[in-house]
MDAnalysis code that builds the backbone (N, CA, C; Angstrom):
import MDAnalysis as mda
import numpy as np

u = mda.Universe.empty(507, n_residues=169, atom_resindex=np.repeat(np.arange(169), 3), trajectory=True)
u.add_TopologyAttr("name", ["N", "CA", "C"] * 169)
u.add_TopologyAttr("resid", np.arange(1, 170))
u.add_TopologyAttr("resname", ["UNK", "UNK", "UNK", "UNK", "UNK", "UNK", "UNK", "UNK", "UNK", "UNK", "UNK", "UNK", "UNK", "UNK", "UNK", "UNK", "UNK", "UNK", "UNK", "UNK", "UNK", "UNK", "UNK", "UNK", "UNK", "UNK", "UNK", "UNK", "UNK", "UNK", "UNK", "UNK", "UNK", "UNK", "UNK", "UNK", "UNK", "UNK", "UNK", "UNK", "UNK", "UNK", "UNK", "UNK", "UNK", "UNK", "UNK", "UNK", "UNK", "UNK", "UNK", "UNK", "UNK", "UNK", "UNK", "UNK", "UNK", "UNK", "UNK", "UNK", "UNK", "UNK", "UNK", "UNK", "UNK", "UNK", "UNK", "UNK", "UNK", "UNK", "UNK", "UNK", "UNK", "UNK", "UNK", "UNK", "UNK", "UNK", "UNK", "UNK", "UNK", "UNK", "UNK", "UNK", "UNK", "UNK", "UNK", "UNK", "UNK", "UNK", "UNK", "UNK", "UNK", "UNK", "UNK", "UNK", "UNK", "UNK", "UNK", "UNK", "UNK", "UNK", "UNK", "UNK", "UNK", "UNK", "UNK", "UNK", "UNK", "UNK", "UNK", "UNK", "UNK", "UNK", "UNK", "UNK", "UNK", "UNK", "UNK", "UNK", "UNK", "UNK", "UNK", "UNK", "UNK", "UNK", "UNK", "UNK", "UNK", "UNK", "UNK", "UNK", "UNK", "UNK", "UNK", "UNK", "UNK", "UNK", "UNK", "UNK", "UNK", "UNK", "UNK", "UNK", "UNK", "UNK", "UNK", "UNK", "UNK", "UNK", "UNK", "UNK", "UNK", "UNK", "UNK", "UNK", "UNK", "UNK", "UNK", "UNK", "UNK", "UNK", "UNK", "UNK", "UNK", "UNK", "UNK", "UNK", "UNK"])
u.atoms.positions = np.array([
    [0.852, -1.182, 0.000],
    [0.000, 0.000, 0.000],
    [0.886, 1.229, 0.000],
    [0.944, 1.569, -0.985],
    [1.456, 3.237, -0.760],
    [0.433, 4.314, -1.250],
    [0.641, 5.336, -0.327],
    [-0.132, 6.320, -0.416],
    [0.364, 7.817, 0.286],
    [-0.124, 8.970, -0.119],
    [0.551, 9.804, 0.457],
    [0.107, 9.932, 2.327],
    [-0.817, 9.575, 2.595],
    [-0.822, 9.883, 4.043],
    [-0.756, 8.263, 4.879],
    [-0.140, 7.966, 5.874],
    [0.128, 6.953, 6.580],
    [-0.904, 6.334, 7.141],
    [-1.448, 5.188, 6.492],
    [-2.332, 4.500, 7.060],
    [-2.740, 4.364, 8.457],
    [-3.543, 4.157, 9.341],
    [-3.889, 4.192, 10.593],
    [-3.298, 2.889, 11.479],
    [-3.340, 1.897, 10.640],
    [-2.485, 1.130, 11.589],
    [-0.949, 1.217, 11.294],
    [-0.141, 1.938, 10.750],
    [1.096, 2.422, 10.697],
    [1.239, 3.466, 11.658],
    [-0.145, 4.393, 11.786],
    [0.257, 5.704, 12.657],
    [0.398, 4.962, 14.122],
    [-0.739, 4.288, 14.183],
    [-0.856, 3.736, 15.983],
    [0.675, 2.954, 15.926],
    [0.772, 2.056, 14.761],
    [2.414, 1.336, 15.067],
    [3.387, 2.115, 15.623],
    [3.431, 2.783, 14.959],
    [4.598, 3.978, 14.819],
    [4.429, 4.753, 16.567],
    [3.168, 5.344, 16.767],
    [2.725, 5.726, 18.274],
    [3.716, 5.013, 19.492],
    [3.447, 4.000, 19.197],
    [3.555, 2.630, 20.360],
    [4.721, 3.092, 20.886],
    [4.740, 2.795, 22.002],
    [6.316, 3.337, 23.304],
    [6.970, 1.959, 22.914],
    [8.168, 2.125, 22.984],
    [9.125, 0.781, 22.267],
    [8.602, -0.713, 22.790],
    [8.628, -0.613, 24.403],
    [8.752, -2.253, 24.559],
    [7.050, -2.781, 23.852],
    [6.085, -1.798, 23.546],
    [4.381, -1.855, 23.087],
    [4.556, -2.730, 21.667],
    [5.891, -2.076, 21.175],
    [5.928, -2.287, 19.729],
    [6.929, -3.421, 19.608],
    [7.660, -3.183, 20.160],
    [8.768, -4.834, 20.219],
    [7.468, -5.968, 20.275],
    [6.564, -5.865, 21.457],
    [5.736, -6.847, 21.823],
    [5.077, -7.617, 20.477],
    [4.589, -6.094, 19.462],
    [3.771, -6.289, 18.460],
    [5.138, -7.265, 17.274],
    [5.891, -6.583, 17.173],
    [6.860, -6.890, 16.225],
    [7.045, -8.733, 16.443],
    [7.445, -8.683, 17.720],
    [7.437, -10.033, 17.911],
    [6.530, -11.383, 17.847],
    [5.133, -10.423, 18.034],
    [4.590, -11.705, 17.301],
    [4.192, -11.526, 16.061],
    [5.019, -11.040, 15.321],
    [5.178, -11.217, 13.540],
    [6.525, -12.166, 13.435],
    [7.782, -11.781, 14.638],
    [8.499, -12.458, 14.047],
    [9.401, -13.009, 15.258],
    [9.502, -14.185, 16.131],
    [10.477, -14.071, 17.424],
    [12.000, -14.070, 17.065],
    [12.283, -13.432, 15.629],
    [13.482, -13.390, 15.972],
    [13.844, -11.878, 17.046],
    [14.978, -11.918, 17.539],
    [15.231, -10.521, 18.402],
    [16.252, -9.723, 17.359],
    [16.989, -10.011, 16.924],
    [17.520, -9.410, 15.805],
    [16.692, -8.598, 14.979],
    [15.818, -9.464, 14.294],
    [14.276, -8.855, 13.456],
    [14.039, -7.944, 14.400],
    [13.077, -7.841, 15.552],
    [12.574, -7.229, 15.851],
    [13.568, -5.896, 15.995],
    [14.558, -5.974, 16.800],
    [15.550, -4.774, 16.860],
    [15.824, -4.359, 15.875],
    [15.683, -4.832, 14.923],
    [15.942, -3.831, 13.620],
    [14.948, -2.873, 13.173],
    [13.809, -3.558, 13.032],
    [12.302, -2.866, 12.611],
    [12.466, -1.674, 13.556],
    [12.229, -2.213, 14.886],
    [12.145, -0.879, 16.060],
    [13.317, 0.110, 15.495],
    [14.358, -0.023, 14.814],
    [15.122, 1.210, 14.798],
    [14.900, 2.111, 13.808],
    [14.443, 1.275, 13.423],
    [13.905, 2.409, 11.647],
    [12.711, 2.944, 11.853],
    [12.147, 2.864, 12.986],
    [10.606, 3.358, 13.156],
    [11.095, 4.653, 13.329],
    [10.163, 5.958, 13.101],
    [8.910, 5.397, 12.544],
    [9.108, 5.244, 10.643],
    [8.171, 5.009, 10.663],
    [7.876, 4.694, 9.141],
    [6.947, 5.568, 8.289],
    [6.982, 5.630, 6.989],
    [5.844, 6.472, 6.557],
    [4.988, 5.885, 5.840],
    [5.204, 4.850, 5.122],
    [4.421, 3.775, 4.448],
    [4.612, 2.063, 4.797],
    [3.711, 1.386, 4.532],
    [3.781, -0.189, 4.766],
    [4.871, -0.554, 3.643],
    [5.088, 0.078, 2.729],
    [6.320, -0.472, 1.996],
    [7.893, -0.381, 2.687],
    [7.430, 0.664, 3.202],
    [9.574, 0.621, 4.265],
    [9.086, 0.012, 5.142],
    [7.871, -0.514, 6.081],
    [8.369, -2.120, 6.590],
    [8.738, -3.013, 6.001],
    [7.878, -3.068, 5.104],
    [8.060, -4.272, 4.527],
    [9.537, -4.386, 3.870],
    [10.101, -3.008, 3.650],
    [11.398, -3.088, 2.651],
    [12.325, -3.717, 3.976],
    [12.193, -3.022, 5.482],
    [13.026, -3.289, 6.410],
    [13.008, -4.460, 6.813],
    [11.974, -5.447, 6.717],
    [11.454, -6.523, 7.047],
    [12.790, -7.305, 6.393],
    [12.155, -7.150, 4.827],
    [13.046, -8.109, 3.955],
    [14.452, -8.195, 4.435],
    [15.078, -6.550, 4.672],
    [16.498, -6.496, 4.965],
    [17.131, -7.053, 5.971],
    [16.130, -6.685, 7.020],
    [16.679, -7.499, 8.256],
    [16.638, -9.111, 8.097],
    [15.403, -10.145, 7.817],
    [15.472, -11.024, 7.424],
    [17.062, -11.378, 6.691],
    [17.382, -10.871, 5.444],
    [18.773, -10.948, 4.801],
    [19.521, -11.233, 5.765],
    [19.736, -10.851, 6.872],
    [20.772, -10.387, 7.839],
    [20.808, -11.359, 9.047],
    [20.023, -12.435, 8.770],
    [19.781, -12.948, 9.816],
    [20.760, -13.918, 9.949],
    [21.419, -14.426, 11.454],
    [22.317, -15.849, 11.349],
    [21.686, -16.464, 11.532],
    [22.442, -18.027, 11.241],
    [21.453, -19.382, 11.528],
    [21.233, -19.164, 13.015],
    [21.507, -18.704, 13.788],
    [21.261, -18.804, 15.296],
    [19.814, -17.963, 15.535],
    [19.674, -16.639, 14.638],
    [18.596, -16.014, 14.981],
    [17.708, -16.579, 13.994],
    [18.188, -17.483, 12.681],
    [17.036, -18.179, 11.919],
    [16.100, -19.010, 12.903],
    [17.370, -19.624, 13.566],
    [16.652, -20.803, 14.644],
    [15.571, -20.402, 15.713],
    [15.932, -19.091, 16.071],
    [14.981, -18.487, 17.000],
    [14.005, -18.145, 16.425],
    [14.055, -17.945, 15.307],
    [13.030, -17.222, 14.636],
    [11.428, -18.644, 14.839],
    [12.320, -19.773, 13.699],
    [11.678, -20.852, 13.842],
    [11.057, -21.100, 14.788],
    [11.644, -21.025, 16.609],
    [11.016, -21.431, 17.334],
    [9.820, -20.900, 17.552],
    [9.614, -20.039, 17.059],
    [8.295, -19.391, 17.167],
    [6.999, -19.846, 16.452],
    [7.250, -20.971, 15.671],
    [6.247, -21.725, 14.440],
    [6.053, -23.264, 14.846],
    [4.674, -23.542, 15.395],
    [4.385, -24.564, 15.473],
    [4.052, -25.081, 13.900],
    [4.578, -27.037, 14.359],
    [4.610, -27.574, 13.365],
    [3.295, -27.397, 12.663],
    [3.404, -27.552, 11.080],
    [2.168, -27.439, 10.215],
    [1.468, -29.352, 10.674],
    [-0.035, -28.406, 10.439],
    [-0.979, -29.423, 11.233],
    [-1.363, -29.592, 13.024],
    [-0.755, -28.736, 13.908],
    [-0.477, -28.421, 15.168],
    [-0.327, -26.996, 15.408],
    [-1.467, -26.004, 14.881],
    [-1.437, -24.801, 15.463],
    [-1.352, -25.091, 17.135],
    [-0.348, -24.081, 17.578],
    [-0.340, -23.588, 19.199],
    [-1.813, -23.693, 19.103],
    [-2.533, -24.470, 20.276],
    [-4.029, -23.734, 21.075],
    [-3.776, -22.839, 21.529],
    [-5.447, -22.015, 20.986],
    [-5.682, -21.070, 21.549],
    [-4.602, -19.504, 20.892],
    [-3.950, -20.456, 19.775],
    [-3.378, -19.054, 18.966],
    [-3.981, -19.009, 17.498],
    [-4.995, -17.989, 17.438],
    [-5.711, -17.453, 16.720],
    [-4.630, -17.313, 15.268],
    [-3.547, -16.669, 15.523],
    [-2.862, -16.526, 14.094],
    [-2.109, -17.935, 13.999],
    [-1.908, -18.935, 14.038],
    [-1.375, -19.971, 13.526],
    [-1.996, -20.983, 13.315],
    [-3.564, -20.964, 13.762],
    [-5.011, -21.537, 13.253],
    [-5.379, -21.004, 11.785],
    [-5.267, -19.464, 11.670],
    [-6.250, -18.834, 10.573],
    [-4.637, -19.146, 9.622],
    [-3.272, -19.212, 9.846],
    [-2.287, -19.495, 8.852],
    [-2.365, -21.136, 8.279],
    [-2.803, -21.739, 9.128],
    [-2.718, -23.510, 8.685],
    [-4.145, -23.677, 8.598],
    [-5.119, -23.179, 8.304],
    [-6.259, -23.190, 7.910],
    [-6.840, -24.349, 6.959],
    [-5.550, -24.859, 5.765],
    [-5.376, -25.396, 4.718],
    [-6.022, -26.971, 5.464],
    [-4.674, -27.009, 6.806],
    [-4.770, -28.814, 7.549],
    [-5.897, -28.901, 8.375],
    [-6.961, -27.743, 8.374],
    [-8.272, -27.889, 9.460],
    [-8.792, -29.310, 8.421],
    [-9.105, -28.889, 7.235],
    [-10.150, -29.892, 6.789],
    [-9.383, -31.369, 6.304],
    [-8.039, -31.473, 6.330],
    [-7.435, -32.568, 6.385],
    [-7.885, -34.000, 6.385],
    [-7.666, -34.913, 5.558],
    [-8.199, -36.080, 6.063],
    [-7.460, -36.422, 7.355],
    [-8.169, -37.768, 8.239],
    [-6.932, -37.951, 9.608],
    [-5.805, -38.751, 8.754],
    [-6.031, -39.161, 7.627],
    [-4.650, -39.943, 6.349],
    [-3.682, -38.806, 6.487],
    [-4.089, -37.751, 6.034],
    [-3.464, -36.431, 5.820],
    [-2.488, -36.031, 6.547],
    [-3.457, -35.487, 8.235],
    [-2.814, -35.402, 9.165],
    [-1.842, -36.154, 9.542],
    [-2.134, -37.685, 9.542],
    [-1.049, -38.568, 9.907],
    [0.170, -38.839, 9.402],
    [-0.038, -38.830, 7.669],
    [1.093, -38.396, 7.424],
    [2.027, -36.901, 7.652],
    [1.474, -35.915, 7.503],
    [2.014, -35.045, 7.705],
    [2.579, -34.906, 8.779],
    [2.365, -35.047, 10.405],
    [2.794, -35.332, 11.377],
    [4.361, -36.404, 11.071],
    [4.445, -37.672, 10.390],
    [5.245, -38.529, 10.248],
    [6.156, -37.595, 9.406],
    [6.063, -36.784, 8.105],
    [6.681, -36.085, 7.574],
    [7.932, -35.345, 8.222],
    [6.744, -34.535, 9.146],
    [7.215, -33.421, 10.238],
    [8.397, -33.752, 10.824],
    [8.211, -34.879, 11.551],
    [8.940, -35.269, 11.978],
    [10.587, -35.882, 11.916],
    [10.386, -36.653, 10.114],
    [11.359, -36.821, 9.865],
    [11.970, -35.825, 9.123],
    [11.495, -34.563, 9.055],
    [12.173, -33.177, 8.944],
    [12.869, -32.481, 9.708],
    [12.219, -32.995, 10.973],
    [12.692, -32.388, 12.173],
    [13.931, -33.153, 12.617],
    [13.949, -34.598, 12.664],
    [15.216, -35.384, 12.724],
    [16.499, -34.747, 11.895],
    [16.035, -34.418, 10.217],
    [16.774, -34.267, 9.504],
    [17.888, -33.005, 9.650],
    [16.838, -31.761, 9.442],
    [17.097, -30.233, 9.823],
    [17.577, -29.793, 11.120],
    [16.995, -30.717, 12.100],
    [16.800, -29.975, 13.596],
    [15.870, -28.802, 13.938],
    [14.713, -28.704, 12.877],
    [13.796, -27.822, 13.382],
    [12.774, -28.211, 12.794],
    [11.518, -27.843, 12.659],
    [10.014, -27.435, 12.476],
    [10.190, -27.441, 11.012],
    [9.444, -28.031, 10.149],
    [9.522, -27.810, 8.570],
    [8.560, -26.276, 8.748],
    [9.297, -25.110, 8.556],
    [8.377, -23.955, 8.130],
    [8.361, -23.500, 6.167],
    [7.152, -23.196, 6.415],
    [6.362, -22.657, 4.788],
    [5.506, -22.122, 5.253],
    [5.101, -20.847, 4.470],
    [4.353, -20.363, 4.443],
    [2.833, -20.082, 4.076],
    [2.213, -21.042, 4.940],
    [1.303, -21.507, 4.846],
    [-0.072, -21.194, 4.116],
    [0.114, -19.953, 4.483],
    [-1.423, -19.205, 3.961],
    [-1.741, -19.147, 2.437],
    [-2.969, -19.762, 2.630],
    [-3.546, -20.033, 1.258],
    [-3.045, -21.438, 0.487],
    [-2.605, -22.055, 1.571],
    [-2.415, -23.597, 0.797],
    [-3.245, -24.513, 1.327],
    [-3.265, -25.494, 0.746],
    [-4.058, -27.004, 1.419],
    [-3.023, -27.734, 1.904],
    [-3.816, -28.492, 2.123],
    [-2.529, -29.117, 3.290],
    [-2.095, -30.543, 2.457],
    [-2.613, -30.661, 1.444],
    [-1.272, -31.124, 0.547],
    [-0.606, -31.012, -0.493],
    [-1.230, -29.583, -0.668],
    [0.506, -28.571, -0.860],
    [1.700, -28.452, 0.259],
    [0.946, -28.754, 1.202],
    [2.289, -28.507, 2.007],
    [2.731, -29.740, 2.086],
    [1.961, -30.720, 2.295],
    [2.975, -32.517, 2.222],
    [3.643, -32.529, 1.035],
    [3.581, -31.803, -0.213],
    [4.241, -32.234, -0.759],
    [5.101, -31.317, -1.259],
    [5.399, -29.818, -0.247],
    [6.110, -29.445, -0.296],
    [7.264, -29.783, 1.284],
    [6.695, -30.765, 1.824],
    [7.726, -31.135, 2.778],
    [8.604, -32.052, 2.074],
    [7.357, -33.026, 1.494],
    [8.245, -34.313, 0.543],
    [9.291, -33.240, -0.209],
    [9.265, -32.767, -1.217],
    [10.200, -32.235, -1.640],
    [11.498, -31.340, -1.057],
    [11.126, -30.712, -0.220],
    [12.263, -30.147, 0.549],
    [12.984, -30.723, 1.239],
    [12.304, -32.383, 2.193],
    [13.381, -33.263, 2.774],
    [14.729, -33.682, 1.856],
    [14.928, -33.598, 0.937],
    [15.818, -34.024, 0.032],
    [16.912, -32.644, -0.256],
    [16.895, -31.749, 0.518],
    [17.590, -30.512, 0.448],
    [18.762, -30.706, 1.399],
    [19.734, -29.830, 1.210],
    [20.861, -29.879, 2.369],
    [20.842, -28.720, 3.110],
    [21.331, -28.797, 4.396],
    [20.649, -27.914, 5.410],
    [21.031, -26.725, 4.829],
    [21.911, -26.374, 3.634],
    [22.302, -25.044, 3.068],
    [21.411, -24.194, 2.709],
    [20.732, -25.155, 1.676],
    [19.933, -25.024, 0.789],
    [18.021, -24.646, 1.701],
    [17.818, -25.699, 2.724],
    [16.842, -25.480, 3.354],
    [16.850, -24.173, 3.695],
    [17.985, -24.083, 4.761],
    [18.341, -22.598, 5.681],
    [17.783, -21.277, 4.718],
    [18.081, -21.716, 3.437],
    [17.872, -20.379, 2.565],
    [16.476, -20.429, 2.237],
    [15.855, -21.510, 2.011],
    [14.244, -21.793, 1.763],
    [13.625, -21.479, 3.370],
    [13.495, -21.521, 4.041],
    [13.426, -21.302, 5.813],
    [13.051, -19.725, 5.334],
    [14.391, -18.965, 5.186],
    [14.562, -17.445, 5.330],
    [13.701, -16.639, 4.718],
    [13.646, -17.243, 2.758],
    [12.399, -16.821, 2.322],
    [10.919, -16.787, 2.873],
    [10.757, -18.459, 3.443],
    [9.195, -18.842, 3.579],
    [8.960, -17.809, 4.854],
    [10.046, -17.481, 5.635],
    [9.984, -17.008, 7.249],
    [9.527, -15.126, 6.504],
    [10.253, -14.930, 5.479],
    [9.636, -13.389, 5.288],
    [8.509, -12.977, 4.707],
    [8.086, -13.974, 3.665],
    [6.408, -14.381, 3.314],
    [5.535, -14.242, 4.355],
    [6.299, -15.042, 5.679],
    [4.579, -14.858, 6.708],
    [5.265, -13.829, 7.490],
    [6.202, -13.162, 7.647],
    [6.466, -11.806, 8.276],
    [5.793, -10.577, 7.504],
    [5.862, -10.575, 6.240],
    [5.257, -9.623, 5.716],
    [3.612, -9.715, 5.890],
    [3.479, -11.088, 5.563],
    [1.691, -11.082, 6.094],
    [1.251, -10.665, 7.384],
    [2.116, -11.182, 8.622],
    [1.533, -10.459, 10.056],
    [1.712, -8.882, 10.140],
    [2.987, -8.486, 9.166],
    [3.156, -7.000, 9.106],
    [1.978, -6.333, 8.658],
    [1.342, -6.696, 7.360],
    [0.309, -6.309, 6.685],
    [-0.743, -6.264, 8.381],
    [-1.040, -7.067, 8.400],
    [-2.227, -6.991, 9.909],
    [-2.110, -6.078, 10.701],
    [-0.769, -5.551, 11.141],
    [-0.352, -5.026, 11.929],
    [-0.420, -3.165, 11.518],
    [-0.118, -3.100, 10.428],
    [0.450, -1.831, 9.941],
    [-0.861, -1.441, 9.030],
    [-1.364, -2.002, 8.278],
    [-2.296, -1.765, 7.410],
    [-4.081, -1.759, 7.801],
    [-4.757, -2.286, 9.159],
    [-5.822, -2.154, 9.571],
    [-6.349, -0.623, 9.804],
    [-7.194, -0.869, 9.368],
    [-7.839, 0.707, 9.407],
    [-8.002, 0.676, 11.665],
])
């Protein structure tokens, strides 16, 4: 969205006393790196220089703050209860067969053996076997190659919680 006057949920963003907005930032993204970056460039005048800062910081990230980042993403098919945004993001595995689920869970898992973390993608707007068979395909990656697929899929749903955040009337 660009426009000449700053959308209303950019102005209140922008408002927020730091630790208000770290809070917000963070649940778009648990990395702390991410978040400390966004907070320094605030304020902002459009949803496009988040989003531009988003991307950058993302770039910038080490595998150590990738990893943190991750921890923040329950496995696909296992939204956190009782967390509203990682229900309405895996939306795809609600209607799942229990075939579905079960495999995907078994998937998960031997992703998680493989990688040492959570298979993350960016979920929204897929079915949930687009995502099995974008796990099938990515198990066959080397953690190089994942790490860099991770970073992308991780700024896809950063920019989407940003959008929520910055762009609500």
């Amino acid at each position: 969205m660009t426009s000449k006057s700053t959308p209303p949920g950019l102005a209140r963003f922008n408002a927020l006393e730091e630790h208000a907005a770290a809070a917000a930032l963070h649940e778009a993204c648990a990395s702390t790196a991410w978040v400390k970056r966004l907070l320094a460039a605030r304020p902002y005048a459009t949803a496009d220089e988040v989003y531009a800062a988003s991307d950058a910081a993302m770039a910038e990230l080490t595998a150590p703050d990738l990893a943190e980042a991750m921890a923040g993403h329950p496995p696909i098919g296992r939204p956190k209860p009782g967390d509203p945004t990682s229900a309405r993001e895996q939306r795809g595995m609600a209607g799942a067969s229990e075939e579905l689920k079960t495999e995907m869970l078994e998937l998960n898992l031997a992703y998680q053996d493989k990688f040492g973390h959570v298979f993350l993608i960016c979920a929204t707007g897929r079915t949930g076997e687009q995502m099995r068979d974008a796990v099938k395909e990515r198990i066959g990656n080397s953690p190089e190659q994942e790490r860099e697929i991770v970073r992308t899929e991780l700024g896809k749903i950063n920019r989407i919680r940003l959008a929520r955040l910055v762009e609500e009337d």
